[in-house]
ZAVEX-602452 format. One line per 4 residues: number of its first residue (from 0); for each residue x negated, y negated, z negated of N, C-alpha, C. Coordinates in pm, 1 decimal, always signed. Example, Ala and Ser with C-alpha at 12.3 -4.5 7.8 and 13.67 -1.06 7.14 Angstrom:
<rs>
0	-1319.0/+569.0/-780.0/-1230.0/+450.0/-780.0/-1320.0/+330.0/-780.0  -1285.0/+225.0/-708.0/-1367.0/+106.0/-714.0/-1290.0/-3.0/-787.0
</rs>
This chain:
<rs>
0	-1353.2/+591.3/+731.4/-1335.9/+532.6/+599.8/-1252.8/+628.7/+515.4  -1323.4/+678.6/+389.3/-1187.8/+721.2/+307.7/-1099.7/+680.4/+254.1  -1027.8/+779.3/+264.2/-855.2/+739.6/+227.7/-874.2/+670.7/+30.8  -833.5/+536.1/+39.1/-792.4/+508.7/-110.0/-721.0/+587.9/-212.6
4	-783.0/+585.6/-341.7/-699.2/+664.4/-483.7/-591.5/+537.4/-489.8  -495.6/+660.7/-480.4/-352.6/+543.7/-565.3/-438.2/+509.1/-696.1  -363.8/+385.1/-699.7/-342.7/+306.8/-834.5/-288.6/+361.3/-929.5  -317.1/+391.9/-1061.5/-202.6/+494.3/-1166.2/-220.7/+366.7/-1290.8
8	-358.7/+344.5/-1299.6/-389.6/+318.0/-1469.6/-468.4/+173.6/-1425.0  -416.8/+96.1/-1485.9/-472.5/-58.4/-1447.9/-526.3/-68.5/-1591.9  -519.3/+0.6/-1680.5/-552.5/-41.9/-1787.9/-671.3/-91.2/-1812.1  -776.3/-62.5/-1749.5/-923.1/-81.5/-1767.7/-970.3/-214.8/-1668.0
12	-854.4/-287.2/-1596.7/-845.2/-368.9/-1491.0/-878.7/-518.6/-1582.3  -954.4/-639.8/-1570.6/-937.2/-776.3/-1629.0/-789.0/-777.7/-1603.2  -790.8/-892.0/-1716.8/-598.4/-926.9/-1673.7/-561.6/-1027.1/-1565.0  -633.0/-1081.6/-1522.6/-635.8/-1183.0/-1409.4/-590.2/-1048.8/-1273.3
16	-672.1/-941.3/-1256.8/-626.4/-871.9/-1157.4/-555.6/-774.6/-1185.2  -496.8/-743.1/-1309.8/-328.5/-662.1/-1313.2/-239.6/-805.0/-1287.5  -218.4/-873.8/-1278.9/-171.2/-998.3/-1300.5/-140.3/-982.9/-1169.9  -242.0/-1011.3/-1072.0/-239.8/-1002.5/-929.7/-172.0/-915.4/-875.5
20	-185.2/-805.9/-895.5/-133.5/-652.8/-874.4/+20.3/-650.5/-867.4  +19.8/-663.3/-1006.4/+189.9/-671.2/-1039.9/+272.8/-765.6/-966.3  +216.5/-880.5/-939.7/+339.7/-954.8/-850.6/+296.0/-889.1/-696.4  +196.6/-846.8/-678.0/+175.7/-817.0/-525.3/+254.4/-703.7/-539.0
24	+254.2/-587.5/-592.8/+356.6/-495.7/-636.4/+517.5/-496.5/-599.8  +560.4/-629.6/-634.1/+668.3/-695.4/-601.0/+712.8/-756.9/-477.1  +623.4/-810.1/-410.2/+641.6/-851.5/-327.2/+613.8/-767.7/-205.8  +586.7/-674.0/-219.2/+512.2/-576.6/-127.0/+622.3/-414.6/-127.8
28	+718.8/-483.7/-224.9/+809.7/-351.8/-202.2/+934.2/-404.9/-97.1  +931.1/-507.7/-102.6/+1021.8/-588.4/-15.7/+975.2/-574.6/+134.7  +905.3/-542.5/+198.0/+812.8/-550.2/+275.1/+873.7/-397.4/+384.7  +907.7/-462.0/+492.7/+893.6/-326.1/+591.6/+765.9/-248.6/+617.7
32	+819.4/-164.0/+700.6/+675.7/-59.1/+743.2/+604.9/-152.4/+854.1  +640.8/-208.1/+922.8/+553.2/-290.4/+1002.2/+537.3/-434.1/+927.6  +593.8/-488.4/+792.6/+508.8/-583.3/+776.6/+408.0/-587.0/+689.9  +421.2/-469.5/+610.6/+354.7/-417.9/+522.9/+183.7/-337.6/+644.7
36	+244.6/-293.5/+723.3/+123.2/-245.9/+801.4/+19.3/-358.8/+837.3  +93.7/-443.4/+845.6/+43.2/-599.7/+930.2/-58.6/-672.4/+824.9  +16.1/-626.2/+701.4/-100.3/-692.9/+600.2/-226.6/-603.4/+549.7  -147.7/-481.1/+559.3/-269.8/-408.9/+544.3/-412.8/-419.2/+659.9
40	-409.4/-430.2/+756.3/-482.0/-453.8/+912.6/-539.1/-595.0/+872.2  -506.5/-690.2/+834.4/-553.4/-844.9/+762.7/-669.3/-767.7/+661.0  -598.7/-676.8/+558.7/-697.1/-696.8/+441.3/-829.0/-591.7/+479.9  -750.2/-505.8/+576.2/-889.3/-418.2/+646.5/-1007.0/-553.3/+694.9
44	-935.8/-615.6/+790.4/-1010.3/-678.1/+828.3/-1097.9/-787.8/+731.7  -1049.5/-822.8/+621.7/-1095.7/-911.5/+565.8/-1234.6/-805.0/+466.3  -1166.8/-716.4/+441.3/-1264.1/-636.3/+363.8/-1417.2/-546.2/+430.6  -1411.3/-587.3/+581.1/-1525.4/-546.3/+670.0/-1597.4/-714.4/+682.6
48	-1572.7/-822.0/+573.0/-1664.4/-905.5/+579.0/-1762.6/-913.4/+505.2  -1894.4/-918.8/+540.8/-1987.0/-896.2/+472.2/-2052.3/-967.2/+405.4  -1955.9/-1069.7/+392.5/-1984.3/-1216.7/+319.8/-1898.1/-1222.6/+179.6  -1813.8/-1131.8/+166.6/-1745.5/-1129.8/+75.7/-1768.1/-1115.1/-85.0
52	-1756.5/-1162.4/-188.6/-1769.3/-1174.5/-287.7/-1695.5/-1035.8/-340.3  -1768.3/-1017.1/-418.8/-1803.3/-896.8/-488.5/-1608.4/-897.1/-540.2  -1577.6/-984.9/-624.0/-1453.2/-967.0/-727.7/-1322.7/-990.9/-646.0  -1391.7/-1051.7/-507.5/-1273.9/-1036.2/-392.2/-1230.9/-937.5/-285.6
56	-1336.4/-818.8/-299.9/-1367.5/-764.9/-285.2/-1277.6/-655.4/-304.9  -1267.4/-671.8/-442.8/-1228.0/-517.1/-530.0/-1115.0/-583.8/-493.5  -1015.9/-680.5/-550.9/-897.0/-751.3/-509.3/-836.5/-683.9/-363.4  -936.9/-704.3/-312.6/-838.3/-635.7/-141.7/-874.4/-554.9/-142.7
60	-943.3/-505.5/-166.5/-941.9/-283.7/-210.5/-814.4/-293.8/-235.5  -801.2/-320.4/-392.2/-657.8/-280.0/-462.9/-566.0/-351.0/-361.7  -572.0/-428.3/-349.5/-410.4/-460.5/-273.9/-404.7/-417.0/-178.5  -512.5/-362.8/-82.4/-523.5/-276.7/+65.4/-411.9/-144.3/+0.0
64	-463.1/-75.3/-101.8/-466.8/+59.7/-187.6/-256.1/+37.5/-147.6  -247.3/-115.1/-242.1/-77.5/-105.9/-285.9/-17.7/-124.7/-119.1  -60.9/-182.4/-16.9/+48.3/-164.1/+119.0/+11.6/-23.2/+138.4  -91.1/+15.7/+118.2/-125.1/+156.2/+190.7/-36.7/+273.7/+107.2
68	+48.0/+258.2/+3.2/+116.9/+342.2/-126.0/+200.7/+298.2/-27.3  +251.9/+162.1/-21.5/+414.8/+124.5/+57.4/+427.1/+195.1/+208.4  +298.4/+156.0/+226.7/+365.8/+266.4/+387.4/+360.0/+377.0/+376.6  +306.5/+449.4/+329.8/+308.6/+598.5/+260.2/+455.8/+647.3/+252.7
72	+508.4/+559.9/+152.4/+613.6/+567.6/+82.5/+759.5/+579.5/+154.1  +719.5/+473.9/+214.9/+838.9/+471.2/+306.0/+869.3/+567.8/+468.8  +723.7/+622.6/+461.3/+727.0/+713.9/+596.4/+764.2/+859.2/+499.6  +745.4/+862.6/+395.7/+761.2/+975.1/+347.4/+993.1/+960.3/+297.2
76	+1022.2/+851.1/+296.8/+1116.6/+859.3/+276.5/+1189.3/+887.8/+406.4  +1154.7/+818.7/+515.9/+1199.2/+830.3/+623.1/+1198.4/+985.3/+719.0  +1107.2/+1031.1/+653.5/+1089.4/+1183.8/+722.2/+1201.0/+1263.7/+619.7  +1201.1/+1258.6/+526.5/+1316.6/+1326.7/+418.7/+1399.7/+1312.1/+498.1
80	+1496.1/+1143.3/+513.4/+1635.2/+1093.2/+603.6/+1636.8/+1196.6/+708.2  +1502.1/+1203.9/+802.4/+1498.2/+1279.5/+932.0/+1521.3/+1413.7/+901.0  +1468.8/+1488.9/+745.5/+1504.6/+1619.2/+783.3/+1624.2/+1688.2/+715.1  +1695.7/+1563.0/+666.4/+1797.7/+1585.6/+649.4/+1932.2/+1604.5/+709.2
84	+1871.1/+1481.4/+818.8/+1975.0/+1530.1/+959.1/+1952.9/+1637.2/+1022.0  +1881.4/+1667.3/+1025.3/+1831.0/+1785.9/+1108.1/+1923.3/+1926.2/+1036.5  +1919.7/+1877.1/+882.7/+1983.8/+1990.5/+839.3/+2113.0/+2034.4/+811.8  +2156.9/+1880.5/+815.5/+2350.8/+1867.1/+854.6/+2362.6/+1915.0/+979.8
88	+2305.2/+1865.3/+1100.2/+2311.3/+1910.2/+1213.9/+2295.0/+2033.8/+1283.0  +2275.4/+2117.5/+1206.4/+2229.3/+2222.6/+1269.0/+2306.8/+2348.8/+1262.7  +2300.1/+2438.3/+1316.3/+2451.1/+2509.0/+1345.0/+2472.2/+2595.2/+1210.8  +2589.3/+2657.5/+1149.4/+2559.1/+2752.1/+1074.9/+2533.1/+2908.2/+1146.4
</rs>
């Protein structure tokens, strides 16, 4: 499967699903790396149904898209922390 485009420009989005976005946005920054992973694995799964309605569809795209930015995000912060110790630590 390819990797999702971040989200930049909702502008062209109905307002019913920036609407959506934005509080999932919120609530999804609160969110650890494993619970945020946990939902993402739900919306995988929900989005390999082939019964799914077209506009629910795009909905868990995008919100798959926003945990998949959060875990991103936070492994990328966490490797910084890591190589930062690495760089206090290390001899002169």
């Amino acid at each position: 499967m390819p990797k999702p485009k971040k989200i930049k420009d909702q502008s062209s989005f109905p307002e019913d699903i920036k609407k959506t976005l934005d509080e999932d946005k919120l609530t999804i920054q609160e969110l650890s790396y494993e619970e945020s992973l946990e939902k993402l694995n739900t919306l995988l799964s929900k989005l390999q149904n082939e019964s799914l309605h077209v506009d629910d569809l795009k909905i868990s795209y995008l919100q798959a898209t926003l945990y998949l930015e959060h875990c991103e995000n936070l492994l990328n912060t966490i490797e910084q922390e890591v190589v930062e110790i690495e760089i206090d630590e290390s001899p002169l």
